[in-house]
GUVO-932985 format. One line per field, with one value per atom (N, C-alpha, C): residue in one letter; x, y, z. Coordinates in steps of 0.001 Angstrom, whole numbers, plus 500000, padded with zeros to 6 digits. Each point is the difference from the previous one (the first is absolute). Example, Ala and Ser with C-alpha at 12.3 -4.5 7.8 and 13.67 -1.06 7.14 Angstrom:
BEGIN
gudo	c(A;A;A;S;S;S) .
east	c(513190;499110;500900;499650;500820;499230) .
north	c(494310;501190;501200;501050;501190;501090) .
up	c(507800;500000;500000;499280;500060;500730) .
This chain:
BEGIN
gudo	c(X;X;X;X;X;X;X;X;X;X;X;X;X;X;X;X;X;X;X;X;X;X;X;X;X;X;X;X;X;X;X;X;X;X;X;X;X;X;X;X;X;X;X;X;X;X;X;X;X;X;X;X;X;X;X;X;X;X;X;X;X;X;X;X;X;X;X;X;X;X;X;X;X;X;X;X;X;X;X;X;X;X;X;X;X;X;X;X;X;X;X;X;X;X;X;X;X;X;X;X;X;X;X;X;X;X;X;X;X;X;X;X;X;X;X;X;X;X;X;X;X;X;X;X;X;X;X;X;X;X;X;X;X;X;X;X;X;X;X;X;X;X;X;X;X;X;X;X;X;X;X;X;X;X;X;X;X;X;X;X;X;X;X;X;X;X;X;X;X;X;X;X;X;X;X;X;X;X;X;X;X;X;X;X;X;X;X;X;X;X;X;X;X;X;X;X;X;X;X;X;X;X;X;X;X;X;X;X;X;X;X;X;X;X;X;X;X;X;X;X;X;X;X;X;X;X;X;X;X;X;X;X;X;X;X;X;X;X;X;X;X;X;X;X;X;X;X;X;X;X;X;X;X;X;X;X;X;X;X;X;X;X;X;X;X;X;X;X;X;X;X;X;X;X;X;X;X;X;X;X;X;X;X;X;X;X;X;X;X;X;X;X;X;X;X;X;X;X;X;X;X;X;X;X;X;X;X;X;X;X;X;X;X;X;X;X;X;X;X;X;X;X;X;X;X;X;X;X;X;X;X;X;X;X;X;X;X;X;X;X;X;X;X;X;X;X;X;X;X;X;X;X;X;X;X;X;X;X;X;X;X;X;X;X;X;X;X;X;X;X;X;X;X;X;X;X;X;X;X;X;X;X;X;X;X;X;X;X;X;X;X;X;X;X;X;X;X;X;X;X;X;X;X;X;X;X;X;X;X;X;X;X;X;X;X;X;X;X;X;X;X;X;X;X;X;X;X;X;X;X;X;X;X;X;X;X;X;X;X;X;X;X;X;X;X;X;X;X;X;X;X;X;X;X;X;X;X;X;X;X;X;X;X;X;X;X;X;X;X;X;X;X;X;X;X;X;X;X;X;X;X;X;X;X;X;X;X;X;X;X;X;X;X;X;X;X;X;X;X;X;X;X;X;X;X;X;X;X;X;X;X;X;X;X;X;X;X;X;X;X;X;X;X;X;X;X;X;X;X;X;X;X;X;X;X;X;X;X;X;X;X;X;X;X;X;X;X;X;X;X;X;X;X;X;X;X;X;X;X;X;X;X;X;X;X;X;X;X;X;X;X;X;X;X;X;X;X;X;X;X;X;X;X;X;X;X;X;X;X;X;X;X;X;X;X;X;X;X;X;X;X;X;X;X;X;X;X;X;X;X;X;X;X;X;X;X;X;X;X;X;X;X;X;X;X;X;X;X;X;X;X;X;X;X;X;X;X;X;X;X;X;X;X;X;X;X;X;X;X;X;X;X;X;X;X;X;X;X;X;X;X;X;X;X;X;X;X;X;X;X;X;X;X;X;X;X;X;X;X;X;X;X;X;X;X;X;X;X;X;X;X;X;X;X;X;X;X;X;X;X;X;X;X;X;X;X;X;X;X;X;X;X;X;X;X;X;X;X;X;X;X;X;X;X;X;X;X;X;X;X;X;X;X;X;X;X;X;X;X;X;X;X;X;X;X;X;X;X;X;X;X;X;X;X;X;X;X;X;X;X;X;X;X;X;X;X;X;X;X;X;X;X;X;X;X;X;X;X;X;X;X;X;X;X;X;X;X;X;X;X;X;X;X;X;X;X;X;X;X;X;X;X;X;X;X;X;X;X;X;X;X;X;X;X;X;X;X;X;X;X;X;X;X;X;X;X;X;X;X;X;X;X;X;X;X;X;X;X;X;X;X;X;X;X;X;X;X;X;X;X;X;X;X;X;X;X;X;X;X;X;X;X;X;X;X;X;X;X;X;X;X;X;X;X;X;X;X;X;X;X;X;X;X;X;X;X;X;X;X;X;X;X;X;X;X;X;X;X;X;X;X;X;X;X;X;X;X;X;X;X;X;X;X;X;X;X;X;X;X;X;X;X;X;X;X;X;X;X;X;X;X;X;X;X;X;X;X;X;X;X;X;X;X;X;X;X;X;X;X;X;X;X;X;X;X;X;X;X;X;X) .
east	c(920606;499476;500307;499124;500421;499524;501113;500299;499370;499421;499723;500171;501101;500348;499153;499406;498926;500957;499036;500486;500657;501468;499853;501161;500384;500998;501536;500052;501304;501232;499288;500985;500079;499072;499479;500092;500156;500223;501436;500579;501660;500126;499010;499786;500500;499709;499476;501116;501295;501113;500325;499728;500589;499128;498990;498883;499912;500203;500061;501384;501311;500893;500075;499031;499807;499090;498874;498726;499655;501133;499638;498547;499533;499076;498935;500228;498605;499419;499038;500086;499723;500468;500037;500150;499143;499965;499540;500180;499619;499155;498493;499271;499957;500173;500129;498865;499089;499307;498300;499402;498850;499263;499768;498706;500084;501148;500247;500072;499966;500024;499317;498540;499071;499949;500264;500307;501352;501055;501403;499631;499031;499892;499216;499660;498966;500741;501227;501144;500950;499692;500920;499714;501136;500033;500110;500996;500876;499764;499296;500305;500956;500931;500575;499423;499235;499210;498787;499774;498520;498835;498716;499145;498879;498814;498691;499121;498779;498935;499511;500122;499856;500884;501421;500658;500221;499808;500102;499385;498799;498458;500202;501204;500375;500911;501128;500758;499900;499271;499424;501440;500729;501358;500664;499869;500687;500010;501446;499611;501162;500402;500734;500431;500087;500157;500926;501288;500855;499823;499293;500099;501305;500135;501441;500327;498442;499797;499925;500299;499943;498868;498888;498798;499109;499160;499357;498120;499958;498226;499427;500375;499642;499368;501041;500130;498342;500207;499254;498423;499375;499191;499326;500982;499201;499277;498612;499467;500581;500010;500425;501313;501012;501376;500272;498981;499786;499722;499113;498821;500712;501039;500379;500561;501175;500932;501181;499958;501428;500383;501475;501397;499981;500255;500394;501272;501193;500856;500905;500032;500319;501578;500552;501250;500509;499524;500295;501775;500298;501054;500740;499922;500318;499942;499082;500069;500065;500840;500312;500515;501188;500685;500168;499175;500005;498461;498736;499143;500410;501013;500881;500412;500906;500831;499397;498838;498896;498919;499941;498954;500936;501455;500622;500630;499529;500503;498800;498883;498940;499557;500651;500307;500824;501437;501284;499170;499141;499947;499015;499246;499804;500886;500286;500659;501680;500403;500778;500268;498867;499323;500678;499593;500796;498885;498923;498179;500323;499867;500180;501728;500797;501305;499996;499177;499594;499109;498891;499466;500208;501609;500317;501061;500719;501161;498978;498893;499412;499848;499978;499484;500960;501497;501540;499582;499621;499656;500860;500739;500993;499363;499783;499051;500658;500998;500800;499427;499867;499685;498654;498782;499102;499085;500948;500172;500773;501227;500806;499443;499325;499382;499162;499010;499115;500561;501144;500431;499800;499900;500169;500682;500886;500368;499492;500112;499271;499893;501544;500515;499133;499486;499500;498304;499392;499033;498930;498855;499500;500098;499679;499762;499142;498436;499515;499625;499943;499955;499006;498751;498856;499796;500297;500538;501735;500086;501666;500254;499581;500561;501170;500382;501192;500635;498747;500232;500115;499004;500106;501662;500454;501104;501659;499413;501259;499916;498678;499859;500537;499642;500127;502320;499925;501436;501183;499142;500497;499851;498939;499540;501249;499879;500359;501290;501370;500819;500037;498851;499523;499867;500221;500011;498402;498900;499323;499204;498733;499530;498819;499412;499334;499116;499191;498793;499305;499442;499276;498963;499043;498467;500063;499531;500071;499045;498885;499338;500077;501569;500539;501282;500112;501445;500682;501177;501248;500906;501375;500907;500447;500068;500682;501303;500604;501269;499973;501676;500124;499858;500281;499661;498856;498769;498695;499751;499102;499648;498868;499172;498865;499051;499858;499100;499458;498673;498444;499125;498698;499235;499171;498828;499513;499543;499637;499418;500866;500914;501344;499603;499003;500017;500156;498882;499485;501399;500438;500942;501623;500220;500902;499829;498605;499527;499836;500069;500179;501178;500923;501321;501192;499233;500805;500471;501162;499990;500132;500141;500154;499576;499048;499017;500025;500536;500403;499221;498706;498996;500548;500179;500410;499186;498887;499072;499322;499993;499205;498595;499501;498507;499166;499425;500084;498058;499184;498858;500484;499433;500221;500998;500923;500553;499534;498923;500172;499471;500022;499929;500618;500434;500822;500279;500563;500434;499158;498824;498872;499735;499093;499792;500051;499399;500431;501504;500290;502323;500582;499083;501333;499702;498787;499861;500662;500861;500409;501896;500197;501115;500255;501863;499823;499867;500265;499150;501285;501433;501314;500445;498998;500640;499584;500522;500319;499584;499516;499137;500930;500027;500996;498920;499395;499788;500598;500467;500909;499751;497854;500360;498987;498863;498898;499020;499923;498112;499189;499230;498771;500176;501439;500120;500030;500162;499921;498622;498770;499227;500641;499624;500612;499335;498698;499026;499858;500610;500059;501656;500446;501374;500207;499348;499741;499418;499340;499066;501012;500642;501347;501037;500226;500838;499776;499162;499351;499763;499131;500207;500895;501152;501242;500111;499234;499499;501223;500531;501636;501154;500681;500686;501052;499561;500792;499711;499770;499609;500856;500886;500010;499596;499258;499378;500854;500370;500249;498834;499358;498897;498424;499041;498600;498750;499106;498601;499765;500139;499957;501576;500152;501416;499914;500508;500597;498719;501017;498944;499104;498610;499232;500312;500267;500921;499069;498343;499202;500285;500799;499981;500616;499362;500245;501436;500520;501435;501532;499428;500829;500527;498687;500468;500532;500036;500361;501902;499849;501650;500859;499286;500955;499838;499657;499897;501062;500414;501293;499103;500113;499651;500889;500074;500788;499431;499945;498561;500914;499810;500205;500609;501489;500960;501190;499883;500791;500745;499412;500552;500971;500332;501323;501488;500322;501135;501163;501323;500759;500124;499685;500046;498187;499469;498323;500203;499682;500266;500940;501225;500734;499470;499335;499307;498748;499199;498734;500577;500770;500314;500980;500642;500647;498603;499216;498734;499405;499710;499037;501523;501061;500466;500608;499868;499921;498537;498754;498628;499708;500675;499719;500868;501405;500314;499371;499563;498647;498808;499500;499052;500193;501518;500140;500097;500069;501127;498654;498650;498973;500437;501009;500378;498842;499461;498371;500976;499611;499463;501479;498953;500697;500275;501385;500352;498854;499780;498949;498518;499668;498996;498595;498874;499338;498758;500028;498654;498960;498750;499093;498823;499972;499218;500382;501482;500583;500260;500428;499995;502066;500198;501652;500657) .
north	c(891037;501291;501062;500872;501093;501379;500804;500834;501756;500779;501271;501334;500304;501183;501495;500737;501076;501080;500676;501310;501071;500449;500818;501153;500876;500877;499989;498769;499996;499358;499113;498617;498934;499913;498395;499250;499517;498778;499757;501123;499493;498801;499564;499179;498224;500260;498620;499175;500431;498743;499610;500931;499536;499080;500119;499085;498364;500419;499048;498723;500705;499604;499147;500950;499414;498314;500661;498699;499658;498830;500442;498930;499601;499254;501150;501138;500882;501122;499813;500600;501498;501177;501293;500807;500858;501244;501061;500693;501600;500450;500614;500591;501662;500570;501382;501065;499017;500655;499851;500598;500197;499595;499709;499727;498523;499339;498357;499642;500779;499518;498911;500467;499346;498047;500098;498604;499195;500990;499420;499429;500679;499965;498540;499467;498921;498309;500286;498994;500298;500924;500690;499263;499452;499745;501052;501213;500622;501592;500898;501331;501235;500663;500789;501444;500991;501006;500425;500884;500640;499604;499409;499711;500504;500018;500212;499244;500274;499160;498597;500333;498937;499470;500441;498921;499264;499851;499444;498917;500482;498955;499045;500124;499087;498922;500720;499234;498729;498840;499296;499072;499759;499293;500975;501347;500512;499531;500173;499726;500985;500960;501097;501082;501584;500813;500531;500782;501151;501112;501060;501195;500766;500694;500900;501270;500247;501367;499524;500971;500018;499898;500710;499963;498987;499618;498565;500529;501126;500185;499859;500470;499279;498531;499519;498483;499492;500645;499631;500314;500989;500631;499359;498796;498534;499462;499865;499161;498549;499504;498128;500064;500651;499788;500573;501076;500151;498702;499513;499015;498485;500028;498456;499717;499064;499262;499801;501661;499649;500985;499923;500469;501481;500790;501283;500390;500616;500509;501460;500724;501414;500271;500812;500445;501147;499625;501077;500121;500662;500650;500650;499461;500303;501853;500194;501517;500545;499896;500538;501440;499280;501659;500681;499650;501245;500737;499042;501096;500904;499772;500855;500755;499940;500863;501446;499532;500517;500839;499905;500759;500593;500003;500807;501398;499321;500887;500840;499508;501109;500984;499469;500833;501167;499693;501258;500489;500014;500488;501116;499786;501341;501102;498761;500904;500941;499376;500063;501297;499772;501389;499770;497984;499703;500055;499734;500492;501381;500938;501275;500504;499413;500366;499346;499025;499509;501220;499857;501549;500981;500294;501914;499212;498794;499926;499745;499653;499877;501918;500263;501918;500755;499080;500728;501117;499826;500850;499709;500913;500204;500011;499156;500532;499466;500356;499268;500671;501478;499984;499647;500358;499245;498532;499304;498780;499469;500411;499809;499806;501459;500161;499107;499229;499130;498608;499939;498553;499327;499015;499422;498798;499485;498847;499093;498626;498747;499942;500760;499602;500969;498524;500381;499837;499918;499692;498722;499766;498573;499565;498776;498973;499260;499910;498587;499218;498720;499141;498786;500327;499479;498379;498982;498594;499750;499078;499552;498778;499720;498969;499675;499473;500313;501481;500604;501524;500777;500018;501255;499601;498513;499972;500385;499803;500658;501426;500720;501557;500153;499086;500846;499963;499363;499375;500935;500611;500988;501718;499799;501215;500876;498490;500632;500710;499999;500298;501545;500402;501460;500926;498989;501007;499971;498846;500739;498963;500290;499165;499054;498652;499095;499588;500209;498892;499443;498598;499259;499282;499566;499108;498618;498848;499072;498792;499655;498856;499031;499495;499139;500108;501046;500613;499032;500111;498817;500554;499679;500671;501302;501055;501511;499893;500659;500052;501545;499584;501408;501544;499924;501390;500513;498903;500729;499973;501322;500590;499284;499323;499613;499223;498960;498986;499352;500459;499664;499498;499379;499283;500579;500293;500857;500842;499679;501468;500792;500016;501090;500903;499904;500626;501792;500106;501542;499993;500212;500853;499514;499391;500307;501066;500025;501024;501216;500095;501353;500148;499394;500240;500539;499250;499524;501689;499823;501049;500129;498329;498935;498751;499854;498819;499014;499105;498733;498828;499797;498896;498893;498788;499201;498573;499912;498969;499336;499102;499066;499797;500287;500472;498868;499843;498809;500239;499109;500538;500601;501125;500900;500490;500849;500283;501464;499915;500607;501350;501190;501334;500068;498903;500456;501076;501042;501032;500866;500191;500922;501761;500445;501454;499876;499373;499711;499972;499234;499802;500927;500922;501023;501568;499739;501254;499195;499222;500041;500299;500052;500549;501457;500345;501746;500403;501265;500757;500049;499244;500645;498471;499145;498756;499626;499050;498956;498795;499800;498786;499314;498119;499754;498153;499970;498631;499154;499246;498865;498603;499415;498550;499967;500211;499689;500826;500738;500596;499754;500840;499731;499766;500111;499661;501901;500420;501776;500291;501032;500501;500832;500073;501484;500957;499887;501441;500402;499553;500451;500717;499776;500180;501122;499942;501251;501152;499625;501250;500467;499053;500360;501052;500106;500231;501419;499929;501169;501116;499308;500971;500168;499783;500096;499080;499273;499052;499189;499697;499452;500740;499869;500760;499612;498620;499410;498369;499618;498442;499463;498401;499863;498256;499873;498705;499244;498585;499368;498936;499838;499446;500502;499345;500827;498811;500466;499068;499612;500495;500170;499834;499120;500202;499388;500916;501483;500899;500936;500915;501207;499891;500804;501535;500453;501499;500931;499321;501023;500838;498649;499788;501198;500960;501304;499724;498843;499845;500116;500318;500604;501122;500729;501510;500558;499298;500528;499617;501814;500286;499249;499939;499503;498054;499732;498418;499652;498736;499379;498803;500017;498683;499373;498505;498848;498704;499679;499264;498572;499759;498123;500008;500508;500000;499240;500422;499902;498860;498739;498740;499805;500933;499449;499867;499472;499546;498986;500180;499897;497806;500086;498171;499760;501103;499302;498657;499512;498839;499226;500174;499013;499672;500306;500202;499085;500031;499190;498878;499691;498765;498787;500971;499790;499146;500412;499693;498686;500396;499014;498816;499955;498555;499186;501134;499347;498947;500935;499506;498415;499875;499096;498909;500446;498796;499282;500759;500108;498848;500569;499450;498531;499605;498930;498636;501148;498843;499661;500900;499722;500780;501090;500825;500678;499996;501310;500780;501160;500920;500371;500732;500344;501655;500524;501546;500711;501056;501168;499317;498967;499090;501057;500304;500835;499267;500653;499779;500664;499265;500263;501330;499370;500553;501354;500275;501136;501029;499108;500822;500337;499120;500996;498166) .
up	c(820642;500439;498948;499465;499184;500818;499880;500285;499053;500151;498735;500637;499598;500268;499251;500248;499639;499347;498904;499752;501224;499517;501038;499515;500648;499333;501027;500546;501114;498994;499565;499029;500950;500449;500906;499415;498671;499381;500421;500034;500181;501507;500663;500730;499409;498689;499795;499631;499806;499806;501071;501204;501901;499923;500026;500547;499129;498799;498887;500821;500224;500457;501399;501142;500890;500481;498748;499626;498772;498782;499271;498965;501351;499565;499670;500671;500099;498783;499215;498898;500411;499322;500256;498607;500034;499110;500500;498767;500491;498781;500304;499384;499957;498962;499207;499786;499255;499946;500665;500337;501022;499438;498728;499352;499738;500275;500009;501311;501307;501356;500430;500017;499944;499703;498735;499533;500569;500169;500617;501018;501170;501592;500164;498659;500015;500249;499713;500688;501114;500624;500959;501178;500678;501501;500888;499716;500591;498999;500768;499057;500587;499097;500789;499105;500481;499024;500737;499409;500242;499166;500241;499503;500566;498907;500091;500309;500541;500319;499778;498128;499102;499355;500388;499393;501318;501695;501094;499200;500226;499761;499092;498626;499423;499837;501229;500064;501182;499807;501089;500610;499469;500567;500818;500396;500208;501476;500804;501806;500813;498977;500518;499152;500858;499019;500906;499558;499984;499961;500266;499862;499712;498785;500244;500814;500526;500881;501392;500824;501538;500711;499351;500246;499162;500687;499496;499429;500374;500001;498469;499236;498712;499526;500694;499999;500964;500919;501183;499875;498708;499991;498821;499463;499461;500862;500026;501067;499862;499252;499796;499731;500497;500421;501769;500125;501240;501352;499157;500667;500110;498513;500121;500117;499769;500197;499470;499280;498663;501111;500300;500993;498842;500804;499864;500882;498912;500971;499367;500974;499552;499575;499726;499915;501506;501018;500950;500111;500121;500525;498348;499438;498829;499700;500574;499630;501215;501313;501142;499547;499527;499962;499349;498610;498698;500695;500552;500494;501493;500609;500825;499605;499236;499183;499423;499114;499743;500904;500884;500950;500951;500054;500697;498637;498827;498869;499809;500490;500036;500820;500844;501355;499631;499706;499612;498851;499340;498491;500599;501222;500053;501312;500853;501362;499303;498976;499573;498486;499870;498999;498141;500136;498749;498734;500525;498979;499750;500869;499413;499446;500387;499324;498245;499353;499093;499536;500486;499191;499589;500963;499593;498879;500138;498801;499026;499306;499198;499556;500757;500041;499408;500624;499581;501389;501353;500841;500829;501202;501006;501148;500906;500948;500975;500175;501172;501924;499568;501377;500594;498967;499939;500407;499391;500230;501366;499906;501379;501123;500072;501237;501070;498933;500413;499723;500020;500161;501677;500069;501201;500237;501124;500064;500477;499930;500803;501527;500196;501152;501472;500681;501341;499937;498477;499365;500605;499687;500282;498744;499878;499014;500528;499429;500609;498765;500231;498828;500382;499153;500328;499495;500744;498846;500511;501045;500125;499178;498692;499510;499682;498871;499333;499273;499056;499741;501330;500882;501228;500747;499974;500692;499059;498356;499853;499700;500461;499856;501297;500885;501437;500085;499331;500190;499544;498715;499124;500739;500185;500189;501687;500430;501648;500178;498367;499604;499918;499910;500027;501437;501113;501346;499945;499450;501028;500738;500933;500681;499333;499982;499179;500766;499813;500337;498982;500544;499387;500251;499050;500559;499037;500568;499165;500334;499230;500605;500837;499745;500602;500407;501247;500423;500560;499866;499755;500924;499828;500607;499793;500688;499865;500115;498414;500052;500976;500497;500924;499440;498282;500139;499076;500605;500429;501403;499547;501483;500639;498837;501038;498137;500867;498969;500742;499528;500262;498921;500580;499093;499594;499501;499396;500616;501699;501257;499508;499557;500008;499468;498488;499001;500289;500579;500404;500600;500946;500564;498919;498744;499449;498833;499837;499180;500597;501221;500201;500610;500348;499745;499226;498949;498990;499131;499341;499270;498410;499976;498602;500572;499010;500138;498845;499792;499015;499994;499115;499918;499465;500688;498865;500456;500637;500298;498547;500319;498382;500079;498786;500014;500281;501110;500513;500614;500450;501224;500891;500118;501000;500061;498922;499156;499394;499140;498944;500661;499612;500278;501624;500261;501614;499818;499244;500362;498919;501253;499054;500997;499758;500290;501408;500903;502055;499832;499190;500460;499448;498860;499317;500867;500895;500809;501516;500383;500810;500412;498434;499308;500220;500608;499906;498533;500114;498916;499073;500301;499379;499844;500199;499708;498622;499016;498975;500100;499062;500110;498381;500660;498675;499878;498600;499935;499233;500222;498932;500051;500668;500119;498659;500477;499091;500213;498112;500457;500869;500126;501503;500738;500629;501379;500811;498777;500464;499215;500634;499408;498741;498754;499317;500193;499986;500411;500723;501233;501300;499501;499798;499875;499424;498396;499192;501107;500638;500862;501308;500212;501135;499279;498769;499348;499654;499945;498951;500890;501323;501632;500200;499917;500867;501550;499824;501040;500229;499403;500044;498821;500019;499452;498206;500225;499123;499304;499225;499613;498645;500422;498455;500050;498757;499916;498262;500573;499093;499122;501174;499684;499801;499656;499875;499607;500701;500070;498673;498929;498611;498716;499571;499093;498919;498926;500313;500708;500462;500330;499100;500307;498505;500334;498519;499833;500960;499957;500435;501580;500788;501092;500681;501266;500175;500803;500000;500837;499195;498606;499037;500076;500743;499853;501487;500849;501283;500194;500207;500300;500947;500814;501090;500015;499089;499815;498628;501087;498828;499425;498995;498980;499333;500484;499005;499258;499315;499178;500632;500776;500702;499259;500157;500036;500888;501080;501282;500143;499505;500201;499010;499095;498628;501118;499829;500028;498677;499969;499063;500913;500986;500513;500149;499445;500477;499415;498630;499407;500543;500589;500109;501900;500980;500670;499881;499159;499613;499629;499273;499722;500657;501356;500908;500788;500102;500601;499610;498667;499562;499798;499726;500000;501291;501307;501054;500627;499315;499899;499343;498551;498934;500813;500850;500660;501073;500546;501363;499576;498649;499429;499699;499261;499766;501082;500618;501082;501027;500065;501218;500943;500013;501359;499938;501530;499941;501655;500118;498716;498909;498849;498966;501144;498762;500674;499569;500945;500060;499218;500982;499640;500478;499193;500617;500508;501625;500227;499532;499027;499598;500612;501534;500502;500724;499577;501413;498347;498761;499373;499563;501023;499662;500983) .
C-alpha cells in the first residue's frame, strides 16, 4: 500500500516515521510541491491533502482520502469523488476549540470595546470615558448557536462560563447538556434568532445549508444583536448581511469565513464599521497538526486492519 501525503503548511509529513514504525511494509511520502501532485497521486492508495478535480481524475488507485480540514465541501463538489467509491474522511473535532475560542473572541472584541481601544492606541488617543461607557457584559445575555456539533458544543461549553443563557439548533439534536437552555432542530431557528442576542453560525455548508442565514433570518434578529460566522462561506448570505449592516438592521457582524477566498478588495464588506473580518483564520491552533495526524494514524490503522467505519467517515450524501 502507498501512502502520499499533500502539500500543506501544518508539517503533516511529520506523520510518517509513526506510521512507517507502526506498518512498515507500507510505503509513504510526502509531496511539496503542487505542481508534482498530480503525478505522485498516480500511485497513491491513501491521500492525506487537498486536491483538485484533475489530479482526483488521475489518481485511479486511489480508495481513500483524509481531509486535513473539518469541512469536507471542496472535496465533495468533485463530482467523481462525490459519486464514487474512494472513502472520504474529515478531521472533525480537530478544530472544536480554537473555532470556540475564536468566535467568543469576536464577540469580546466588540462588547468589550477591544477594535476600538486598538484604534485610539494607534491615534496615541485617551478615550477612556468614551469608550467605557458603552462597554457591556455577557452576563444574563443570550447566546444562540446555530449547528450543535462539535464547534457549537465547545462554544456552547465555553461560552456558558460567561453567565449567560444558550440556545441551540441542530439537524440532528442529540443530547442537551444541562447548561443549555433549549436545543432544537431546525423549527427552532426563527425563535433563536429572535432571541438571541449573539448568534454563532457554525453549520457545514452542506444542501440546504447555504445562505441559511439570508435577508428573512437577519430581519428576525433584534436590532442590538451580533451575528458571528466561523463554519463555512455561504452558509450566511453576505449581501443580505452587508445590507443588515449598513441599516443598522442588526447591530454587529464578524465573519471568518466568505463565499469567495480570499476575499476581493472590491467587496463592500471591507468597508463596513461594525463588521469584524478574519481571513479563515479561526482554525490555527499551536496542536492543529498534532490533532490531524492524531486522526489520520488512528484512520491508516482502521484502514489496515478492515475496521469500517474509518473516524469522521463522511457521509457522501448528508455531506458531513
Amino acid at each position: 500500500m502507498r501512502i502520499l501525503i499533500g502539500p500543506n503548511s501544518y508539517g503533516l509529513e511529520a506523520v510518517i516515521p509513526t506510521i512507517q514504525s507502526r506498518h512498515p511494509n507500507v510505503e509513504i511520502e510526502a509531496c511539496s510541491d503542487r505542481a508534482r501532485l498530480a503525478d505522485a497521486l498516480r500511485e497513491a492508495d491513501v491521500y492525506l491533502g487537498w486536491l483538485s478535480r484533475d489530479a482526483f481524475l488521475g489518481a485511479e488507485k486511489l480508495k481513500w482520502i483524509q481531509s486535513p480540514s473539518t469541512g469536507v465541501d471542496s472535496f465533495l463538489r468533485i463530482p467523481e469523488l462525490r459519486d464514487g467509491d474512494v472513502l472520504l474522511t474529515g478531521a472533525k473535532g480537530t478544530h472544536a476549540a480554537c473555532l470556540a475560542e475564536s468566535a467568543i473572541a469576536m464577540i469580546l472584541a466588540f462588547t468589550r470595546g477591544i477594535r476600538t481601544f486598538i484604534d485610539h492606541q494607534n491615534r496615541k488617543a485617551w478615550a477612556s470615558r468614551t469608550v467605557r461607557n458603552a462597554l457591556v457584559e455577557l452576563t444574563g445575555s443570550t447566546v444562540g448557536i446555530v449547528g450543535f456539533g462539535t464547534v457549537g458544543q465547545a462554544t456552547a461549553a465555553r461560552v456558558q462560563a460567561f453567565g449567560t443563557r444558550i440556545l441551540a439548533t441542530d439537524a440532528f439534536p442529540g443530547n442537551k447538556p444541562d447548561y443549555v437552555d433549549r436545543l432544537t432542530g431546525p423549527e427552532g431557528l426563527r425563535d433563536l434568532l429572535a432571541e438571541s442576542d449573539y448568534v454563532v453560525v457554525t453549520v457545514p455548508l452542506v444542501e440546504g445549508t447555504r445562505h441559511l442565514i439570508n435577508a428573512d433570518a437577519l430581519a428576525e434578529m433584534k436590532s442590538t444583536a451580533m451575528l458571528v460566522g466561523i463554519s463555512r462561506g455561504g452558509v450566511i448570505d453576505e449581501g443580505a448581511l452587508a445590507g443588515a449592516l449598513i441599516s443598522r438592521r442588526i447591530a454587529a457582524a464578524a465573519l471568518d469565513v466568505f463565499e469567495t477566498e480570499p476575499l476581493p478588495e472590491d467587496s463592500p464588506l471591507w468597508s463596513i464599521d461594525s463588521l469584524l473580518i478574519t481571513p479563515h483564520a479561526a482554525g490555527g491552533s499551536q496542536l492543529e497538526s498534532t490533532h490531524i495526524q492524531e486522526i489520520f494514524i488512528e484512520n491508516v490503522d482502521r484502514f489496515i486492519a478492515g475496521t469500517s467505519p474509518l473516524r469522521n467517515e463522511i457521509n457522501k450524501t448528508l455531506g458531513f
